[in-house]
C-alpha positions in Angstrom: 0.0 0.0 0.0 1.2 3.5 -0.9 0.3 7.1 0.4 -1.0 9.5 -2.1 -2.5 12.6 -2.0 -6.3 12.4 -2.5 -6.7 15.6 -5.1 -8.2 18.4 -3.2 -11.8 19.8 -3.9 -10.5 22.5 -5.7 -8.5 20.0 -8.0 -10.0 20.8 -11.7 -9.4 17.1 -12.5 -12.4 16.5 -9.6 -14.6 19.2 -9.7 -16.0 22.0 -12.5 -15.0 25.4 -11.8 -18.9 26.1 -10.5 -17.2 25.1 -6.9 -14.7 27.2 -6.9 -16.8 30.3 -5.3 -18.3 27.7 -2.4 -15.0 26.8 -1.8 -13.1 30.0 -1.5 -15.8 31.3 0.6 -15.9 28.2 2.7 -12.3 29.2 3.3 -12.9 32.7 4.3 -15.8 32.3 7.2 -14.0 31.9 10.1 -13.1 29.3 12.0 -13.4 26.9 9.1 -9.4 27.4 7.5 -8.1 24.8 10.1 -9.7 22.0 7.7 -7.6 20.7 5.1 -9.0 20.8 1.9 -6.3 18.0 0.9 -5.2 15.0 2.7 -2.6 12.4 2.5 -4.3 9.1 2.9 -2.9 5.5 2.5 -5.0 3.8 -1.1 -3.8 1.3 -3.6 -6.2 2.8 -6.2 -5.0 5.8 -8.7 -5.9 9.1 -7.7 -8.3 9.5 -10.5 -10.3 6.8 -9.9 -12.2 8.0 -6.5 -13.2 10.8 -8.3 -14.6 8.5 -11.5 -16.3 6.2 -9.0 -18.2 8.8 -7.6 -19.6 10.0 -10.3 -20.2 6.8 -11.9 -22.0 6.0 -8.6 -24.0 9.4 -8.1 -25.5 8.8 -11.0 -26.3 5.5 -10.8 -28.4 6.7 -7.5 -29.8 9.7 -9.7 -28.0 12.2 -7.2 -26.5 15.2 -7.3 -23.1 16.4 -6.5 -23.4 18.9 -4.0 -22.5 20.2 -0.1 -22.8 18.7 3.4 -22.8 21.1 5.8 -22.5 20.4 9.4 -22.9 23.1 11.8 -22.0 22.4 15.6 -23.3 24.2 18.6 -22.7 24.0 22.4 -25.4 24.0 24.6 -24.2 25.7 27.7 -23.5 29.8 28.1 -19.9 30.4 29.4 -20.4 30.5 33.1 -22.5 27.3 32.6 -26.4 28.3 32.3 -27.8 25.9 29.8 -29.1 27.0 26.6 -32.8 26.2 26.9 -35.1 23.4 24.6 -37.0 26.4 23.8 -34.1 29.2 23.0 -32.9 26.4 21.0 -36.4 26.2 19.1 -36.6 29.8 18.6 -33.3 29.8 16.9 -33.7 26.8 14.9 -36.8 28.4 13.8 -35.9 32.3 13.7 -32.3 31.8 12.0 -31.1 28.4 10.6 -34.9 27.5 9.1 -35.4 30.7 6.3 -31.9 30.7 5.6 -32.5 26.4 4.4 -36.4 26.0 4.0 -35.7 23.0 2.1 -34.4 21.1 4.5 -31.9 20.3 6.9 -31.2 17.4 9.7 -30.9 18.1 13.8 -28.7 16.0 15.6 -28.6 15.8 19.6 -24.3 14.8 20.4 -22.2 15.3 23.6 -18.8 17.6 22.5 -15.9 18.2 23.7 -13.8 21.3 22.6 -10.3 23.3 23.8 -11.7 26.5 25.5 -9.7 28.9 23.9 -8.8 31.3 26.7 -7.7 28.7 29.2 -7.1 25.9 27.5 -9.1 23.5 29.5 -10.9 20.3 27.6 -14.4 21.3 28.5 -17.8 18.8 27.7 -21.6 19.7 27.2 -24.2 18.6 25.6 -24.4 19.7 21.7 -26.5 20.1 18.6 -25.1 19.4 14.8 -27.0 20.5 12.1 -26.8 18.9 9.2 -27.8 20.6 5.8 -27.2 18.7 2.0 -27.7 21.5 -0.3 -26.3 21.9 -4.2 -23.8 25.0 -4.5 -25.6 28.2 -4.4 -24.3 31.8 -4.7 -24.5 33.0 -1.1 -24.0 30.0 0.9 -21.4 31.4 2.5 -23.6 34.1 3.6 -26.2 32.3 5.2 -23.3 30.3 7.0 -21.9 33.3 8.7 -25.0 35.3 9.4 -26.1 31.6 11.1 -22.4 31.4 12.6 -23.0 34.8 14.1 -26.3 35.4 15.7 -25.6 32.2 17.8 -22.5 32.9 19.0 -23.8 36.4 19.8 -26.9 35.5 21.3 -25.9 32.8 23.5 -22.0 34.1 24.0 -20.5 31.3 22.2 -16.5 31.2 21.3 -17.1 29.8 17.9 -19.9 27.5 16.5 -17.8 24.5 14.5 -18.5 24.1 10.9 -17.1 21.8 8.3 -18.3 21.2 5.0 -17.3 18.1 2.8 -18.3 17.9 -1.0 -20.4 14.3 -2.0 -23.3 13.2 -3.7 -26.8 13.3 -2.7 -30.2 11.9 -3.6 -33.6 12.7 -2.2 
């Protein structure tokens, strides 16, 4: 087995240049440029061929290349008052809903993060939002303004995003 580098997503072998835009964008919210776009991972095939088989496969399933999006919030304020079910609600509904009306997935998870100003490993309960949606022009908009109002609103050091390119069928 041999390492190779897995082209990134902004490799024009993988992708058409209608990505580009999402993915300088993604690069510029912040918080987001500790991802790698690129990784080295161990793979006996050619790197062509995970690109191929995707889309060989995507459309096989009648899908659509597109985004995954998965935003992560803490639950608890930075003194340790709990974000409430129904601040949470509001939110969900206020915010994250009008900026994705077509749909979008909640997930209930326990995190652990680095809190940035002492440096202690800290727990609490979490929520990851999940959102599969094609590339649009101000996607990186309605990530931010989301980003934003939360960690405003419930004095939040960051809210964690990452976003991984992939195929999707509904």
């Amino acid at each position: 087995m041999t390492r190779q580098t897995v082209p990134s997503i902004m490799s024009p072998r993988r992708h058409n240049r209608r990505f580009m835009p999402v993915v300088l964008a993604a690069l510029a919210i912040p918080g987001w440029a500790h991802a790698t776009m690129a990784r080295t991972l161990p793979t006996a095939a050619p790197p062509a061929a995970a690109p191929d088989m995707l889309g060989s496969t995507c459309t096989a399933v009648h899908g659509q290349m597109g985004l995954r999006v998965s935003l992560m919030f803490g639950m608890y304020r930075p003194h340790g008052k709990k974000i409430t079910k129904q601040e949470w609600n509001d939110f969900l509904r206020d915010t994250v809903t009008p900026r994705f009306p077509a749909g979008l997935s909640v997930f209930q998870a326990d995190g652990q993060w680095q809190d940035r100003e002492t440096g202690r490993v800290g727990h609490e309960p979490s929520h990851i939002i999940w959102i599969v949606t094609p590339q649009i022009p101000d996607l990186s908009d309605r990530i931010a303004a989301i980003r934003q109002a939360y960690t405003t609103r419930f004095q939040q050091q960051s809210v964690g995003l990452s976003i991984t390119a992939g195929c999707s069928s509904f």
